[in-house]
N, C-alpha and C positions, 0 to 999 in steps of 0.2 A: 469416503469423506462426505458427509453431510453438510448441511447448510449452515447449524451451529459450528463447527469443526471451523470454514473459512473466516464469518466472522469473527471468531477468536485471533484466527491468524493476520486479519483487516487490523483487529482494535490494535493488537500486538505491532502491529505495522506503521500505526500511528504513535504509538506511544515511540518507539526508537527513530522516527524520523520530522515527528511532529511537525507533519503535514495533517489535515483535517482526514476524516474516515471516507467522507464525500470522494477527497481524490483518488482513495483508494479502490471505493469501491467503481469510480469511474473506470479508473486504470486495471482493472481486470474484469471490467465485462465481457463475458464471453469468453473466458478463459479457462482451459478444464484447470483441473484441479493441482495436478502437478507445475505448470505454469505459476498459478497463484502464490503455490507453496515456495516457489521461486525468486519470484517476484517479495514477497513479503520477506523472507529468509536474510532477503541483500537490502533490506529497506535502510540500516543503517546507512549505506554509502550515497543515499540521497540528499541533495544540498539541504540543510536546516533551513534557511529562508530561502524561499521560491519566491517569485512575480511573475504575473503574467509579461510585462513590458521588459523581462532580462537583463535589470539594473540591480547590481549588490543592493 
């Protein structure tokens, strides 16, 4: 899996959880590949609206 291959699966990952790309690409630094693919696969089940402060 190449470099272009994850960003696909980043942008894919924002688009169905519409959190920014920024997060995502936060959230799997340093993660091989099958991790990401993990990670991004289950992004739907991430809250829609996030805060940093943990208030609906």
């Amino acid at each position: 899996m190449d470099e272009k291959e994850i960003l696909e699966m980043l942008k894919e990952a924002r688009n169905q959880s519409w959190l920014p790309l920024d997060f995502w690409v936060d959230l799997t630094e340093g993660l091989d590949h099958r991790a990401i693919a993990i990670l991004c696969g289950r992004s739907a089940i991430f809250p829609k609206y996030m805060n940093s402060k943990g208030k609906p």
